[in-house]
N, C-alpha and C positions, 0 to 999 in steps of 0.2 A: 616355467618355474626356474630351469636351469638360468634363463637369458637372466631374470629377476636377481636371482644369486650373483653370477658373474655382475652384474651392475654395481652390486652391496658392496662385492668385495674391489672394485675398480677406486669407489668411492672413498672405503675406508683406505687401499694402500695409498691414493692421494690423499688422503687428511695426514696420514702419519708420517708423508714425508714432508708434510710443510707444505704440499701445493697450495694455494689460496684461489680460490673467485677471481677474475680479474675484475676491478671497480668499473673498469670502461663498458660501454654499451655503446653501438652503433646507432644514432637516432641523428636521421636527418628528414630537414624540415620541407616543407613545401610552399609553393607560393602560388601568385594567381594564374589563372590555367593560361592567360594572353600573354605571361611576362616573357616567354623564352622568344614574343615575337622582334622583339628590338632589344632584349637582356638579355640575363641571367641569374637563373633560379639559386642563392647564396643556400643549399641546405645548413649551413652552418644556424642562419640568423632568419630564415623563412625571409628574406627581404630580397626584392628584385634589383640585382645589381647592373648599374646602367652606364651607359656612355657619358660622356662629360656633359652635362648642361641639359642631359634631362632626368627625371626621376619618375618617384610613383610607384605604384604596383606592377604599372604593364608597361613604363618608360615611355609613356608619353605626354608625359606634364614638361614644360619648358619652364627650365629656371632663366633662360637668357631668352627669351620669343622674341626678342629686338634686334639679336646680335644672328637670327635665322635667318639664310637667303630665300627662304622659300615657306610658303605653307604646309610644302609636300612632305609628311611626316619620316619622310628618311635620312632628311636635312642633320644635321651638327652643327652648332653656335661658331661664327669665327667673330674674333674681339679686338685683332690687333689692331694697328695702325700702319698699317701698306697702303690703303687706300680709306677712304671716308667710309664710315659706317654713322648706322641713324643714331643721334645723340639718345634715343631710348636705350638702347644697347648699353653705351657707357655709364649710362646711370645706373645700372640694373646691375650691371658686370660689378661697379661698386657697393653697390647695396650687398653684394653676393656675401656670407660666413666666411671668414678667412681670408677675401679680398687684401686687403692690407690690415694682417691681424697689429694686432698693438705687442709690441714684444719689447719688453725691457731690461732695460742692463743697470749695472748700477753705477757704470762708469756715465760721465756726464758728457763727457767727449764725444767726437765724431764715429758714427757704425762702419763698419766694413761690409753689410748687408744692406741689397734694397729693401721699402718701406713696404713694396706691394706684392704679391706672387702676379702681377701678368705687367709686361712692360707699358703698355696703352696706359695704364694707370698712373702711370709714372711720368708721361709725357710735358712740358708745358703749356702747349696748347695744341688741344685735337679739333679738329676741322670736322666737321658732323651734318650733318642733316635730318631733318625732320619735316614728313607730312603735315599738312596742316588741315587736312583733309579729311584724316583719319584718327579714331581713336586710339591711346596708349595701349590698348590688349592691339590691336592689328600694325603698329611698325614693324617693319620690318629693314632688314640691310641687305635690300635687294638688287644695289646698284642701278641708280634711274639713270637719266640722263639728267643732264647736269641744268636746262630749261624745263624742266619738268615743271606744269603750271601747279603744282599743291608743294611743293618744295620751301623751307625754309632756313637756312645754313647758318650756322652758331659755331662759336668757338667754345669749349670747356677745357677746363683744367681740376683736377680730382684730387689732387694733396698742395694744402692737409687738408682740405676741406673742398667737397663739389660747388665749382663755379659752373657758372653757365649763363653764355650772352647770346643775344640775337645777334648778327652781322649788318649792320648798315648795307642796303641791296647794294650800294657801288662797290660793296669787297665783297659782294658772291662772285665764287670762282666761273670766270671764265674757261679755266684749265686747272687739270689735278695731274699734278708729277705723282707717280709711286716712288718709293723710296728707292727706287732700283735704276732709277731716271727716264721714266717711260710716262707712257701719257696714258692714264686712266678714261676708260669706257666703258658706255652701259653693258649690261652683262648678254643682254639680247643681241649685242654684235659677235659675240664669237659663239663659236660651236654650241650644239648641244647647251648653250646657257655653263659650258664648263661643268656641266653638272651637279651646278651650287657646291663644286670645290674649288673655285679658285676664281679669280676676278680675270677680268679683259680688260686686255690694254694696248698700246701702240710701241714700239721701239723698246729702250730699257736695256739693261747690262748684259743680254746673252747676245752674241754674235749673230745665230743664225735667226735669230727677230727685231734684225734694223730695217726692215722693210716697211711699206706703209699698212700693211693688213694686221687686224686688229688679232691676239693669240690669248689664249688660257695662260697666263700663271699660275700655275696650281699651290694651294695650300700645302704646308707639309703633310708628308704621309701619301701623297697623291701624286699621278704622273699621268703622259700621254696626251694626246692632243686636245682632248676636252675633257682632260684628268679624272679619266674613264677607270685606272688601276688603282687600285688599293695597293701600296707596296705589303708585303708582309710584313719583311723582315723588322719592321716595328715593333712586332709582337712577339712577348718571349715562347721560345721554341716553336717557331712558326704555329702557334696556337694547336699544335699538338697535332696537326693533320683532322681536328675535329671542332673549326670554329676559323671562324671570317675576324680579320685583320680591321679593323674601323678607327684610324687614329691614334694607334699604339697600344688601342683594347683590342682584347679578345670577346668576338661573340660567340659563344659557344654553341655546341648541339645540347637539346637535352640531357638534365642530366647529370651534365659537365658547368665546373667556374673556375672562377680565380686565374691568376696570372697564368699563360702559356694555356687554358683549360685544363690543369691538370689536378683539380679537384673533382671529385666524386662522391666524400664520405664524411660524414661529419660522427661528433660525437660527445655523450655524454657523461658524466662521471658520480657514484657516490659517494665516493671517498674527498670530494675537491681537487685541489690540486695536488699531484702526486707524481712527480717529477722523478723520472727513472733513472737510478745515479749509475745503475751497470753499463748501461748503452746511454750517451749523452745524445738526445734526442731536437732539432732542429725545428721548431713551429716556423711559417710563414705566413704574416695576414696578408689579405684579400682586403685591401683599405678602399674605400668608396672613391671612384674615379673624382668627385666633388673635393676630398682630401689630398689627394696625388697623384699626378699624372703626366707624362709624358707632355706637356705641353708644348705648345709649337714659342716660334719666339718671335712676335709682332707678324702674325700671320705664316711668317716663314717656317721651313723646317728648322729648327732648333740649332743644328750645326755643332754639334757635339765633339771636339777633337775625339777622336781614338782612345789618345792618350788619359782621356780622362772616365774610359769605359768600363773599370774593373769593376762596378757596382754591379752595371748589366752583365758582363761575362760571370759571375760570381753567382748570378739570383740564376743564370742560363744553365749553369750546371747543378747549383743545389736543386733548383723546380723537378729535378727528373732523378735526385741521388736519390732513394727511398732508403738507401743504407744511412745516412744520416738526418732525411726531411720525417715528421710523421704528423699527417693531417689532424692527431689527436694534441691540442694543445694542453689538454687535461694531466698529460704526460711528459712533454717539452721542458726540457730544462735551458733551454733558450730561445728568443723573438726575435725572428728579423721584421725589422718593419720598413719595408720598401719602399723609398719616396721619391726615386729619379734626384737627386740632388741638383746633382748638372745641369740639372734642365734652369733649375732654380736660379744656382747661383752664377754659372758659367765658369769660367775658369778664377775671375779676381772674387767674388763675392763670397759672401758667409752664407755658411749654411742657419744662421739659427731661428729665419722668417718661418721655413719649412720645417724644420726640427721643431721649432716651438706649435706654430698651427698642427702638428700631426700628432704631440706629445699632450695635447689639450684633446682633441678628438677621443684619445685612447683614455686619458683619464676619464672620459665620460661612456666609455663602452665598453673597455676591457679590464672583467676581472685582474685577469694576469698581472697588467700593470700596477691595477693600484695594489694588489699584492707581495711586489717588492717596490716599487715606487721606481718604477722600471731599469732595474738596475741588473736585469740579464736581460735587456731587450739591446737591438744590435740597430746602429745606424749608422749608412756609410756616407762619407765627406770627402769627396777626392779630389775637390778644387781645390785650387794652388797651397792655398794655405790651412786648409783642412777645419777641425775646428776650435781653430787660434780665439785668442779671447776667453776662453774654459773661466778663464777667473769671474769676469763680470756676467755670465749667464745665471739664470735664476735654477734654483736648486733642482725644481725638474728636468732640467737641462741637462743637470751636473753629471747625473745620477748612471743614465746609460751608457753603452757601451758606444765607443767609437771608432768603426773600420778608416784609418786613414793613410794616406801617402807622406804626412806632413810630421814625423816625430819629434818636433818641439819640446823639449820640457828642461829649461833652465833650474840651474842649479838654485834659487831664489825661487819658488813658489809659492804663491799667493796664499796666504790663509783665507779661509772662505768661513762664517761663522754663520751659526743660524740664529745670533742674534742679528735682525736688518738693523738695529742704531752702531754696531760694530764695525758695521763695512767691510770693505776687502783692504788686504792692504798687504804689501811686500814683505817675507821675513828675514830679510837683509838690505843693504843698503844697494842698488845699480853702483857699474862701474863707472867711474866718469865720461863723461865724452873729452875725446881730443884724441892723444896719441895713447893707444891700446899695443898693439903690438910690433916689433920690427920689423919694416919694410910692407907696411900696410899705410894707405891715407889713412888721415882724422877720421875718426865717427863724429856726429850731432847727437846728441841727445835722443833724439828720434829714432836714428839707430839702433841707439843701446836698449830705449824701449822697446822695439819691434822684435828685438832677439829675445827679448826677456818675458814675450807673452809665454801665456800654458797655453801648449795648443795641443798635447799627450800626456795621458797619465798612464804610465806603464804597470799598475798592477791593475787596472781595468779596461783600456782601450787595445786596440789591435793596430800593426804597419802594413800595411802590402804591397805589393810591387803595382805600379804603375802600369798598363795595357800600354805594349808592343804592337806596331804592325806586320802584318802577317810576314813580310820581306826582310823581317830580321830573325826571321825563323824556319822558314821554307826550307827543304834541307838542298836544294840548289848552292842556296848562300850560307848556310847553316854547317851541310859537308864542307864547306874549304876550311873548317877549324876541328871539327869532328867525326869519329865513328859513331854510326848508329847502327845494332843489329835489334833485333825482333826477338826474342825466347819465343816456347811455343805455346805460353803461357801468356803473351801478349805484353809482357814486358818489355820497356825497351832497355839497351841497356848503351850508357853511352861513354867514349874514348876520346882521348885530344889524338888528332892526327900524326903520327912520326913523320911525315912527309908534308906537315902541313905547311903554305908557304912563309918564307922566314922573316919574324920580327924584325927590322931593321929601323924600327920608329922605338926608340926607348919610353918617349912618355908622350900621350896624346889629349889635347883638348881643343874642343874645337867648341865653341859658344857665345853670345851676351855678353857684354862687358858694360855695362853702364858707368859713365864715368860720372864719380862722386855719388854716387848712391850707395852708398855703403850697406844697406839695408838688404841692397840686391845679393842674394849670396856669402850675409855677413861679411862681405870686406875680402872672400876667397879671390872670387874671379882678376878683381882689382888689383890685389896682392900681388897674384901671379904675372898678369898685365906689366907689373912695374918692373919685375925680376928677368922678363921672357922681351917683355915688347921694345919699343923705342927708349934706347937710354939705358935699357936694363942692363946688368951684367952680363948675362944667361945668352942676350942679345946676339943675332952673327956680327955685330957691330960692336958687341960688348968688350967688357975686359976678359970676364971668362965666358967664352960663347960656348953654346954646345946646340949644334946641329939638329942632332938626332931627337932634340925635346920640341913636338910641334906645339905651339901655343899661341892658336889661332893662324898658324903658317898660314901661308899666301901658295905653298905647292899642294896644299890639301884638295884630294878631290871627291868622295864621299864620306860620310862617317861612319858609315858601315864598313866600309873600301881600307880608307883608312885603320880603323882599328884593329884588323883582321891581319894588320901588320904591325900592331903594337904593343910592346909588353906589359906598361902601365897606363893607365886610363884614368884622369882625376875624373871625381864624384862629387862634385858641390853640390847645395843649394844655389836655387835660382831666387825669384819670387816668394817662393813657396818653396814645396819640394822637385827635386832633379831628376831626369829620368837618364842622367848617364850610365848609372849604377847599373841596369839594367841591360841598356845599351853592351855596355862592356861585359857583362858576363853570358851575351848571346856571341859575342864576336871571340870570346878565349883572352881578352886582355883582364888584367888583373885591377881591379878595380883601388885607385889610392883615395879613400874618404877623408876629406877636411871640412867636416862639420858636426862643431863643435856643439855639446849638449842636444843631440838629434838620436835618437832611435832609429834604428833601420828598419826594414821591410823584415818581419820575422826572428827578430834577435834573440828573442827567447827561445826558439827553437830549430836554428842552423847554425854552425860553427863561423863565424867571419872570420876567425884565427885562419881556415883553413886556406881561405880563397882571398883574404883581401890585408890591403894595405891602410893603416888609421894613423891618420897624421893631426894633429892639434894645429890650429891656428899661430900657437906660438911660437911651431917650429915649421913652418912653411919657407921660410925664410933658407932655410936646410936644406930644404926636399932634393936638389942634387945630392948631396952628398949623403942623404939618407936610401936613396932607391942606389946611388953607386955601389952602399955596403950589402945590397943581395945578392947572391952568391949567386951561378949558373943553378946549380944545385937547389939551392930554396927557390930559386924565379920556377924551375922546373916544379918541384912541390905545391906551390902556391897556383899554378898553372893544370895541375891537374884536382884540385879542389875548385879551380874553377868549373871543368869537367861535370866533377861529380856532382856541383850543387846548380848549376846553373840552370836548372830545369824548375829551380823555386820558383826561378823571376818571372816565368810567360807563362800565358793563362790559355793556350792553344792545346786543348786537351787529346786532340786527335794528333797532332805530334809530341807528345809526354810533356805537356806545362804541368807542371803540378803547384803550382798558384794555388791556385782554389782547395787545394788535399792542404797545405800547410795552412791556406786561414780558418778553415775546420777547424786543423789543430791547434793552431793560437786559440781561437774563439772557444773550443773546451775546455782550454785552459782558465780562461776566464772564469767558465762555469765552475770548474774546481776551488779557484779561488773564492766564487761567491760562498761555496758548503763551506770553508774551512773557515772563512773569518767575516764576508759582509751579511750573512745571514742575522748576523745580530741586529740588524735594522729592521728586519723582516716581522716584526712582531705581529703585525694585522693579516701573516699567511694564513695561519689557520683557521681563518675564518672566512675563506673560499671555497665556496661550494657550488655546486652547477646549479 
């Protein structure tokens, strides 16, 4: 009776302070009891999530059965073009959802994005083969030999439309180069069959296989001599120490899903969507490998620059923050929707094949979305030029959020109308082409376009810094400009060196100069070129020379080396965006930005007063006699806010990057702006329910 009372009364002082029920409820779902033998059981969606190219309940329906090496049910599709695969394969690979979605713009012009997500499709003519022996359910791309008597070899081509011929027998291959310049053979000559992860061949680009014996090339993701290893590190956070590495998926233990296996819990709500505005909460989907995926690039590993890896370091540390990730989306006031971009676009291309195919998928699965029309949903773009073009993408496109390297946004932006007989259209006139500013070549017209695309919208997208490798950060190289000490809090806390070795390089650049491409770097690199290089003033030849400004110097000998002796460091654009900025605020040189109508990595929330130098295009022309009027004094100022901030730029969290802590806080920023003023679009929220 007492216990009864004490309950009553627990109950009533939680009503009268306001506690409430929480709406949320744990309910996760189940799937079929065979599925955890090649998947993973998605409690979220009871659907068995699976490797690339297969499906089902239990993962073992083959959407590619043509593009298998093998009958053997532990096989994986490969599709590229390194070597001949059976023209079943490419047909199918094409038939595939999403293959080469149809993505439209409204500009009539030429795309900066390929047509297809897998390169083979893209191809002009693929070299194939086909049984003639065997039914369309039993091809397979099992590497025969090349007189194989049921054999019959075709040429296809797949855009815009699947061709496909038979080869008159006098052009059946005699011999098959790999792209790598080796001589293709059947798979039964090397090891183990390679273990249906990689093809055999003869000779070819690596040194130690110009011998006559036949070797494994193994597909990405795979190594060793009959590419017996599954690398991990493909997988985010090594799949958590509870699930096997297969291709960039995680297969999980019971149990466990999703990227890195670090789901476990799903959840239900009765309130709908209820978005916790005191803790800004981080959802992550788990999108069907069929949707995104680390894919290889023409059978190869992918070959990912470093530089372009902030996506993955970024999802490698939120998968495991639970202070800002929480597996209830019921709750989330922001979507990441992870789609390996890079893999996509590679450094020159657009992201918006794979934006638009993943933004189509979600419209057809996820409340969330169409409940703001995904406009707190986060996608990252960190090729060269991010995602440029903003104006001619179709409004679904418009609407999310965009983590990029590239802040673009000319003072002329596009009006975008939701009448489609309106169009897009400029709301100012371009500046002309020719002669723009002192001491820079002519522009073309092209130029003036290319600088004039949206490729950032600063009250919704995010900048981040660019991924560093690990040697610009190590405190080996890292001490010669800095103190680091430890608190015992785990803090680090860090100092410019009083002894550090001495600046004797006033200004440093060392880079790209394309001549006449004005587009390359807005016209910076060029500029400087004419002032520093041959002919120039600045010149040791010139009329006013000055020594100490290297500008692409012929005495340089690293650019880490170098910098670590320099007090200014230019920051241009290249292509796309630059990663000197970076560079230079790991090394203690002071970074001098001339790039004009660009956003930086974080602007909204670090001080660039403190730590850098912002020069206009129009006065480049100056730049000596603007860095001469810095004082000892201010260089020293400006030198120790390099110090204090330069832990934004690198994303190595085990030596204090704090990257990833500042795009949190941008990316909640966002969030805040959506309650204060894009909520007003939101009209079809309330009518999310679980």
């Amino acid at each position: 009776m007492a216990i009864s009372r004490l309950l009553v009364a627990i109950l009533v002082l939680s009503f009268c302070r306001g506690e409430a029920r929480s709406p949320f409820r744990e309910e996760t779902k189940t799937c079929h009891p065979e599925c955890s033998r090649h998947g993973n059981c998605n409690g979220e969606t009871g659907q068995c999530d699976c490797p690339f190219g297969l499906t089902g309940p239990t993962c073992t329906q083959r959407l590619l059965p043509a593009c298998h090496p093998s009958t053997n049910d532990s096989t994986t599709p490969f599709h590229g073009a390194a070597y001949p695969k059976n023209c079943a394969c490419y047909r199918q690979l094409r038939a595939l959802p999403g293959a080469c979605p149809d993505v439209k713009f409204e500009d009539p012009g030429g795309r900066d994005f390929l047509p297809c997500l897998f390169e083979s499709m893209m191809g002009p003519d693929l070299l194939c083969y086909q049984y003639t022996d065997r039914p369309e359910a039993e091809q397979l791309s099992d590497s025969p030999p090349l007189d194989h008597p049921g054999l019959e070899w075709r040429e296809m081509r797949s855009l815009p439309n699947l061709r496909e011929e038979v080869l008159p027998r006098d052009k059946w291959p005699k011999e098959v180069k790999t792209n790598d310049g080796g001589v293709w053979r059947p798979l039964k000559d090397c090891p183990d069959n390679c273990n249906f992860r990689g093809w055999c061949q003869v000779g070819g680009a690596y040194q130690e296989h110009r011998g006559p014996d036949p070797w494994c090339n193994c597909h990405g993701y795979y190594e060793g001599k009959s590419c017996e290893i599954a690398d991990p590190s493909h997988c985010y956070r090594n799949c958590s120490g509870v699930g096997q590495c297969v291709r960039g998926w995680c297969h999980c233990q019971p149990g466990y899903w999703g990227h890195g296996c670090t789901r476990r819990k799903a959840y239900a709500s009765s309130a709908g969507w209820l978005p916790n505005h005191a803790d800004i909460k981080v959802y992550v989907y788990d999108l069907p490998e069929m949707v995104a995926h680390r894919r290889e690039n023409n059978d190869w590993w992918a070959g990912v620059d470093p530089i372009y890896a902030s996506e993955v370091e970024f999802m490698e540390q939120l998968l495991g923050d639970w202070s800002v990730r929480t597996e209830n989306p019921w709750e989330a006031s922001l979507f990441v929707v992870p789609t390996f971009t890079i893999w996509y676009t590679r450094n020159t291309g657009g992201p918006y094949v794979i934006f638009n195919w993943v933004s189509r998928y979600l419209q057809q699965t996820s409340p969330f979305w169409n409940a703001t029309g995904g406009r707190n949903h986060v996608f990252f773009a960190t090729n060269d030029q991010g995602a440029c073009r903003l104006q001619q993408a179709p409004d679904e496109l418009q609407h999310s959020i965009k983590v990029v390297h590239y802040g673009l946004s000319p003072r002329r932006p596009y009006a975008h109308h939701s009448n489609p007989q309106a169009g897009q259209h400029m709301t100012g006139a371009l500046p002309l082409p020719g002669h723009r500013f002192q001491g820079f070549p002519e522009f073309t017209a092209a130029d003036v376009l290319e600088e004039h695309w949206m490729c950032y919208r600063p009250e919704k997208d995010v900048v981040a810094p660019n991924f560093l490798s690990r040697d610009w950060v190590i405190p080996e190289n890292y001490d010669q400009t800095f103190n680091v000490s430890v608190l015992p809090d785990g803090r680090h806390v860090i100092s410019r060196r009083p002894d550090a070795p001495e600046r004797n390089i006033t200004f440093y650049f060392l880079g790209n100069t394309p001549s006449g491409l004005m587009y390359y770097s807005h016209g910076v690199r060029q500029a400087l070129n004419k002032l520093f290089g041959p002919g120039g003033k600045h010149n040791a030849n010139g009329s006013q020379p000055r020594l100490d400004y290297w500008v692409n110097s012929p005495l340089h000998k690293h650019p880490r080396v170098d910098m670590e002796r320099s007090k200014f460091c230019l920051a241009p654009t290249g292509y796309g965006w630059g990663s000197r900025i970076t560079q230079a605020m790991m090394t203690g040189c002071v970074p001098v930005i001339v790039q004009d109508h660009m956003y930086q990595a974080f602007w909204d929330v670090i001080p660039y007063e403190e730590f850098s130098i912002r020069i206009p295009r129009a006065n480049l022309h100056r730049i000596v006699e603007l860095l001469d009027l810095v004082t000892p004094e201010q260089l020293i100022k400006l030198q120790e806010g390099v110090a204090k901030w330069h832990n934004a730029f690198h994303w190595f969290e085990d030596l204090g990057g704090l990257a990833y802590n500042y795009t949190v806080t941008s990316l909640k920023r966002r969030a805040l702006r959506l309650w204060s003023e894009d909520y007003r679009h939101l009209r079809h929220a309330h009518r999310l329910r679980s």
